[in-house]
Residue frames as qw, qx, qy, qz and C-alpha x, y, z in Angstrom:
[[0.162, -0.266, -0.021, 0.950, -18.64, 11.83, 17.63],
 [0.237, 0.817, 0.525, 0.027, -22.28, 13.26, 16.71],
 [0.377, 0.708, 0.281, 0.527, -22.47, 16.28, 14.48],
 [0.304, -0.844, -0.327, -0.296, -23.42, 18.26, 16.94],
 [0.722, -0.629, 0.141, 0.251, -19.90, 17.79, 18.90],
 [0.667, -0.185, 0.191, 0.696, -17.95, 18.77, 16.88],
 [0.078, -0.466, 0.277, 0.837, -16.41, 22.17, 15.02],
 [0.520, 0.736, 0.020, -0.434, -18.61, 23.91, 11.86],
 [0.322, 0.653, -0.631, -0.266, -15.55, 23.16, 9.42],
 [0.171, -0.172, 0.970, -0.002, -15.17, 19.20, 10.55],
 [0.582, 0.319, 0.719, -0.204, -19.14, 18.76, 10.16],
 [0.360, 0.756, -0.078, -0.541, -18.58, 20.28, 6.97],
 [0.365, 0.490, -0.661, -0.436, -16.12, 18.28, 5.55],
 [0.229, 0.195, 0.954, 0.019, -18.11, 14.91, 7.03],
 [0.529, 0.643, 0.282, -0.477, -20.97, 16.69, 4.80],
 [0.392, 0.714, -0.433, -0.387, -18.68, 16.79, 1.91],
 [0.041, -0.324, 0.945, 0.003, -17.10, 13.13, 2.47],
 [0.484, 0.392, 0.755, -0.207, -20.80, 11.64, 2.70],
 [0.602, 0.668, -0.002, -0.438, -21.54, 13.48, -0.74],
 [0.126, 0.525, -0.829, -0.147, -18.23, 12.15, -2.18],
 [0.290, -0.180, 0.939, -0.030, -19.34, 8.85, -1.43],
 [0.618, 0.566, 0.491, -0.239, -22.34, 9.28, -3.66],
 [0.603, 0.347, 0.344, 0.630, -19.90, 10.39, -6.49],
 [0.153, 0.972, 0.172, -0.057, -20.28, 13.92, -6.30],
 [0.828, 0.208, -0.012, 0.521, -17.38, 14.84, -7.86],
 [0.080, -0.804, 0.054, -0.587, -17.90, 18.90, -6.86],
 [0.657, -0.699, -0.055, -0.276, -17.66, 17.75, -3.28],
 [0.959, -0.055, -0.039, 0.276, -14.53, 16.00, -3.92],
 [0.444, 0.453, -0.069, 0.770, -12.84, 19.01, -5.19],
 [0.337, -0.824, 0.152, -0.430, -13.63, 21.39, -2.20],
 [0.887, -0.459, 0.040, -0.010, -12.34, 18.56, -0.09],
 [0.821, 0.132, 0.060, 0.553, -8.91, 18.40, -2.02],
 [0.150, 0.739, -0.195, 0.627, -8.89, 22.30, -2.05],
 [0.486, -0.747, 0.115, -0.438, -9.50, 22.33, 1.61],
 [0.770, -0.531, 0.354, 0.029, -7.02, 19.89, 2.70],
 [0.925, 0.218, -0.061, 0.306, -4.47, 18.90, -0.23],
 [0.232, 0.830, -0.239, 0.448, -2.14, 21.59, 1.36],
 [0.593, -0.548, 0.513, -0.291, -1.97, 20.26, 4.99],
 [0.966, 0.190, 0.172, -0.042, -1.80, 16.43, 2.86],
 [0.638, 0.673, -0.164, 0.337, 1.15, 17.85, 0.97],
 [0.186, -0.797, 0.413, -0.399, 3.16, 19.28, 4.00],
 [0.561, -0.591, 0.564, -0.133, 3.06, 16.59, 5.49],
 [0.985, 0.059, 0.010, 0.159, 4.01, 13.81, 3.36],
 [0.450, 0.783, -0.300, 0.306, 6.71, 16.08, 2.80],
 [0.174, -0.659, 0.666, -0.303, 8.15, 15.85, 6.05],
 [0.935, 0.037, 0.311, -0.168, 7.54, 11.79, 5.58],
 [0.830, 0.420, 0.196, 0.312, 9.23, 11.48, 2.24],
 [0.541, -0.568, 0.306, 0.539, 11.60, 14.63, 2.32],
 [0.245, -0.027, 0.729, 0.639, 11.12, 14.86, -1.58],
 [0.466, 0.323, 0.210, -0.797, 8.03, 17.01, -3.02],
 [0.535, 0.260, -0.456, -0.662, 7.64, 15.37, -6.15],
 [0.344, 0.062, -0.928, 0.130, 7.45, 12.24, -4.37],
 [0.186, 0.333, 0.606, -0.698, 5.01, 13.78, -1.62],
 [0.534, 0.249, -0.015, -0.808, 2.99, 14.94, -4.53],
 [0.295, 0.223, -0.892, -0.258, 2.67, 11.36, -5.58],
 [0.051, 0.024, -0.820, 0.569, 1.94, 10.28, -2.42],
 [0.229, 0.333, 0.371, -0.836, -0.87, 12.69, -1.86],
 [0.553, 0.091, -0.468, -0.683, -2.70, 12.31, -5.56],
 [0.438, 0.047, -0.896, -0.065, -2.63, 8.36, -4.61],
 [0.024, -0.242, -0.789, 0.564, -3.54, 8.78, -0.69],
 [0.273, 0.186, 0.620, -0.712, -6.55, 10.86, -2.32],
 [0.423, 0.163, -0.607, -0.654, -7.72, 8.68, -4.90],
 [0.375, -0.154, -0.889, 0.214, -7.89, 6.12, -2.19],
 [0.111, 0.316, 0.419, -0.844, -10.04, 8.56, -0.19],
 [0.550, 0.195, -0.159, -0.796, -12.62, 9.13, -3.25],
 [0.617, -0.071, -0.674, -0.401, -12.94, 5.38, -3.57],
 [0.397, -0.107, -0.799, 0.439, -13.22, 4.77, 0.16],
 [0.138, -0.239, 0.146, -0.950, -15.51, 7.69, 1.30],
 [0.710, -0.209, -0.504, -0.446, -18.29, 4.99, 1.82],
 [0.726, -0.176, -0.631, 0.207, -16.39, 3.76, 4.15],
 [0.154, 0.460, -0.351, 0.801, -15.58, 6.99, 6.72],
 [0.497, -0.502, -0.705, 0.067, -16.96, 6.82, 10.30],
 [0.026, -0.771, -0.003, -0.636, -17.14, 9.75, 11.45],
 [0.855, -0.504, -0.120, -0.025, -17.20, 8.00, 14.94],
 [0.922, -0.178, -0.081, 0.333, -13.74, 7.40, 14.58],
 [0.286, -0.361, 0.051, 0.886, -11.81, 10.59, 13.44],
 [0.277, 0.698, 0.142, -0.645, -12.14, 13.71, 12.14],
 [0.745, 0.665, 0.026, -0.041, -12.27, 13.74, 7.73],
 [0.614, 0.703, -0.350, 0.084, -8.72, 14.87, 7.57],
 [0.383, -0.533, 0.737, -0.162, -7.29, 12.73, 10.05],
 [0.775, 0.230, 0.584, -0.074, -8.58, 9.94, 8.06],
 [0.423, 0.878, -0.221, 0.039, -7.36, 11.65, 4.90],
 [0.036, 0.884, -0.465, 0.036, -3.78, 11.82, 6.51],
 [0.730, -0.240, 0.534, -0.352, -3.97, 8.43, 7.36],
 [0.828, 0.520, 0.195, 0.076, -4.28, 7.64, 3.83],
 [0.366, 0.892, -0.225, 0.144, -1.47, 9.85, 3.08],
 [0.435, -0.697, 0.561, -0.099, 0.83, 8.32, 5.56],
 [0.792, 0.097, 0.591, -0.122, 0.23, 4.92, 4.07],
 [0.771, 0.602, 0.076, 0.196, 1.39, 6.05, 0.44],
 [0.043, -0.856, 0.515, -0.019, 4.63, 8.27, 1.79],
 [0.576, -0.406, 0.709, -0.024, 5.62, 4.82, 4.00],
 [0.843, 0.356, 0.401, 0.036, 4.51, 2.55, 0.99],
 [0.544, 0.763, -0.185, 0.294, 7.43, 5.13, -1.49],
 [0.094, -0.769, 0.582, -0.246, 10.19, 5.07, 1.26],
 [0.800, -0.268, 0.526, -0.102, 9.86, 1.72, 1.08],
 [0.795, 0.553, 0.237, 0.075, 10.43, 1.52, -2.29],
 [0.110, 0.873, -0.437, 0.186, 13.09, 3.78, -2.29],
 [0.432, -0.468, 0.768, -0.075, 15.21, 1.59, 0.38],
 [0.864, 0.127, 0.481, 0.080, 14.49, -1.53, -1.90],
 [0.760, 0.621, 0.061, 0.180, 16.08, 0.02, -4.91],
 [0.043, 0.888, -0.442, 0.122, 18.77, 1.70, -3.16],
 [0.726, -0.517, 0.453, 0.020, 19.89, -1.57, -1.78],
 [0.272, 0.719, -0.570, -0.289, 22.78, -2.79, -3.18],
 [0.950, -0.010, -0.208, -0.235, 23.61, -6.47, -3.75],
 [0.607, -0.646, 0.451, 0.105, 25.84, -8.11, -1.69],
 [0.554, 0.584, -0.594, 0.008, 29.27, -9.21, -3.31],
 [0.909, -0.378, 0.177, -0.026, 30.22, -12.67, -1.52],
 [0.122, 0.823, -0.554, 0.009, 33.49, -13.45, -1.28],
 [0.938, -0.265, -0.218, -0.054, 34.70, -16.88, -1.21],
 [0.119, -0.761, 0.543, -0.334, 37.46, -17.51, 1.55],
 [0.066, -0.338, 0.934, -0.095, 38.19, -21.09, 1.52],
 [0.051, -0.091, -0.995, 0.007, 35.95, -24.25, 1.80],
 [0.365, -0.436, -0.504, -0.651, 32.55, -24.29, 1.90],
 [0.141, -0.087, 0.871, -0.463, 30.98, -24.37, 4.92],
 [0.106, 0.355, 0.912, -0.174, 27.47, -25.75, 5.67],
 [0.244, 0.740, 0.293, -0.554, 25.86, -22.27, 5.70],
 [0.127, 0.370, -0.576, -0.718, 27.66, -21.81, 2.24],
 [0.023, -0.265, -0.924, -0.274, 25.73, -25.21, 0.92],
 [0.240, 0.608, 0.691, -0.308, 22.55, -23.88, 2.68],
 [0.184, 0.696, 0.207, -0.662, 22.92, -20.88, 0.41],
 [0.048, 0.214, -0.817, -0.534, 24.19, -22.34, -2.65],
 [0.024, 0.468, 0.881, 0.074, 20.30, -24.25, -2.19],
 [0.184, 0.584, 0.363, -0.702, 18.27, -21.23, -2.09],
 [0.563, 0.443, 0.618, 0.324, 16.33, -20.67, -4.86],
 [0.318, -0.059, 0.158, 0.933, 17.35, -18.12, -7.13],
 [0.273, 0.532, 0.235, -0.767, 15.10, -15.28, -8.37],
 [0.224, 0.246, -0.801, -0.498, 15.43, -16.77, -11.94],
 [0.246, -0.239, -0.930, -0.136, 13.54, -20.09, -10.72],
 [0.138, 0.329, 0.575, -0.736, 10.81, -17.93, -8.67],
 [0.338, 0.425, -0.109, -0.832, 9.88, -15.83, -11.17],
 [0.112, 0.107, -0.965, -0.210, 9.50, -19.14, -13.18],
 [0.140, -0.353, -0.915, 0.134, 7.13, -20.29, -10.75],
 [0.153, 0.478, 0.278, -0.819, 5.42, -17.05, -10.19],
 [0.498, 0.303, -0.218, -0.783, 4.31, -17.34, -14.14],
 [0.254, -0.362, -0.872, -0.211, 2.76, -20.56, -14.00],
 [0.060, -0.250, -0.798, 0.544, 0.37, -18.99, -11.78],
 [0.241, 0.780, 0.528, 0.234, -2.97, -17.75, -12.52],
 [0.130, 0.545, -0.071, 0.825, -2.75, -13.38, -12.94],
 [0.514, -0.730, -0.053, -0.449, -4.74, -13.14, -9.53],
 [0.835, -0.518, -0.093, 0.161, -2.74, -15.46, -7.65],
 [0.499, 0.177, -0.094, 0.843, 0.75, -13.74, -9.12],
 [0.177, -0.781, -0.336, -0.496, -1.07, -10.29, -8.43],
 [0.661, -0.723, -0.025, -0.199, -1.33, -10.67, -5.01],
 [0.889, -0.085, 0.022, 0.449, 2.15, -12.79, -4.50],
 [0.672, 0.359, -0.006, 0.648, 3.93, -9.96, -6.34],
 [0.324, -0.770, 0.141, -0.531, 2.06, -6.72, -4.26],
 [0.690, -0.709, 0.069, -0.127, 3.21, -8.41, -1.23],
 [0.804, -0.449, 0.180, 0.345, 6.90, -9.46, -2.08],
 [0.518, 0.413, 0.297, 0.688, 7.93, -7.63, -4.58],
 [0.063, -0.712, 0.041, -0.698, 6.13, -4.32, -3.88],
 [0.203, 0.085, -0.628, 0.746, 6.35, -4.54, -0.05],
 [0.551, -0.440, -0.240, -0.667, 2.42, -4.24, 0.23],
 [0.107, -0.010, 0.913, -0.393, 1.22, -5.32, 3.23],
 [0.060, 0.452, 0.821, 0.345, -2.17, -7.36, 2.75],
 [0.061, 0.765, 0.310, -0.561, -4.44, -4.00, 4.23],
 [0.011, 0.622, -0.275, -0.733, -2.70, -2.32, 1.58],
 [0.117, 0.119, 0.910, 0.380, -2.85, -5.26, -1.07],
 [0.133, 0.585, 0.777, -0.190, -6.99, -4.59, -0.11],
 [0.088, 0.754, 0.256, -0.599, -7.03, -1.19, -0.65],
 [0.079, -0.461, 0.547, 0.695, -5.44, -1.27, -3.63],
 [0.025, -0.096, -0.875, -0.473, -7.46, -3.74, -5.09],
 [0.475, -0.085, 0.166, -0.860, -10.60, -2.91, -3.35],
 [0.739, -0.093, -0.653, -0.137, -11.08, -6.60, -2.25],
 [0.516, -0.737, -0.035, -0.435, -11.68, -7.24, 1.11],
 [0.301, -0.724, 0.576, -0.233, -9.12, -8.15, 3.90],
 [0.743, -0.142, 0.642, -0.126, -10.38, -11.55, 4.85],
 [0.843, 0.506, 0.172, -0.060, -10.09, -12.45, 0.47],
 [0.486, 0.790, -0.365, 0.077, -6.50, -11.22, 0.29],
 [0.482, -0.497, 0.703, -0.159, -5.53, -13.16, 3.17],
 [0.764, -0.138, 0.628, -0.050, -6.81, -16.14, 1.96],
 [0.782, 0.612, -0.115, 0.030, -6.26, -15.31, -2.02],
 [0.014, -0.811, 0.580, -0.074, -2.59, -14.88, -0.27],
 [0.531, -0.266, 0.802, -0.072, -1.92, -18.23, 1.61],
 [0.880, 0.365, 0.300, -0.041, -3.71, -20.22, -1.68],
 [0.554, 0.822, -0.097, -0.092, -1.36, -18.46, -3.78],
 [0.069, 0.718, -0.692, 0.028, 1.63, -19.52, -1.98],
 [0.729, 0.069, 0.677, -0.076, 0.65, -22.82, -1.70],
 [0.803, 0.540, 0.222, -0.121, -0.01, -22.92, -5.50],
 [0.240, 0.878, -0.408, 0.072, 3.56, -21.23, -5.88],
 [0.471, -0.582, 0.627, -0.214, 4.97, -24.06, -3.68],
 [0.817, 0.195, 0.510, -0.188, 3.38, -26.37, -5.93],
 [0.536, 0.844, 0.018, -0.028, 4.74, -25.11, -8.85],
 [0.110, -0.757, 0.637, -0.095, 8.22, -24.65, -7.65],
 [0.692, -0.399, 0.593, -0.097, 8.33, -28.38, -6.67],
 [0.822, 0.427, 0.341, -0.160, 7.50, -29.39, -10.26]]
């Protein structure tokens, strides 16, 4: 999408998003005036819960000032890429939400064990994870806990840390190996 094709306001705010990505911090704030209202609306109708949308929205554009290097204008317009961000912190707190609402299951025994009882009676408990989870180094927990604990998925795991894709994959799979190791010990 060259400059020239698109709308006065859009090349405006890919003028402001390319200053932003030099730090300009003046450029940042027009951008948040000019879009943290449409950002807000809608997580609301994501999350259903303002103070939760405003959460959302600070987070989806902090992740926007450290990412502004990365915008392609090719691909969409500033605040579709913005919302994009914002979708990604609503879905990342309604996930969180459904993990703490969930209750634990109450098991009932109802006679003999059966096989599936034994298989679950071997599962390992959250007690002996967490165990293994602190022999590990802080980078390899880190990553372990954003992705099973917080529900990150590894994109997200990246963005958060601001480490690239292909390093959280593979800081991922080392780490559960090392966790596997641990655990066995």
């Amino acid at each position: 999408m060259a400059l020239s094709d698109v709308s006065p306001s859009v090349a405006h705010d890919q003028h402001l998003l390319s200053l932003v990505a030099l730090g300009d911090e003046g450029a940042f704030r027009e951008f948040y005036a000019r879009h943290a209202r449409t950002a807000l609306g809608f997580a609301v109708r994501v999350l259903r819960d303002r103070d939760l949308a405003e959460d959302a929205i600070q987070e989806a554009f902090l992740a926007a000032w450290r990412q502004a290097g990365a915008y392609c204008p090719e691909r969409s317009k500033p605040v579709s890429w913005l919302l994009t961000f914002v979708h990604r912190r609503a879905v990342d707190h309604v996930r969180r939400q459904q993990r703490h609402a969930a209750d634990p299951l109450e098991l009932e025994v109802l006679g003999e064990p059966s096989a599936e009882d034994e298989a679950v009676g071997n599962m390992p408990t959250r007690a002996w994870i967490r165990a293994g989870l602190d022999r590990l180094s802080a980078p390899d927990r880190e990553v372990l806990e954003l992705a099973y604990y917080a529900g990150y998925t590894q994109s997200e795991i990246a963005d958060h840390l601001e480490t690239p894709l292909g390093t959280i994959k593979s800081r991922t799979s080392t780490a559960l190996q090392r966790l596997n190791t641990a655990l066995a010990a």
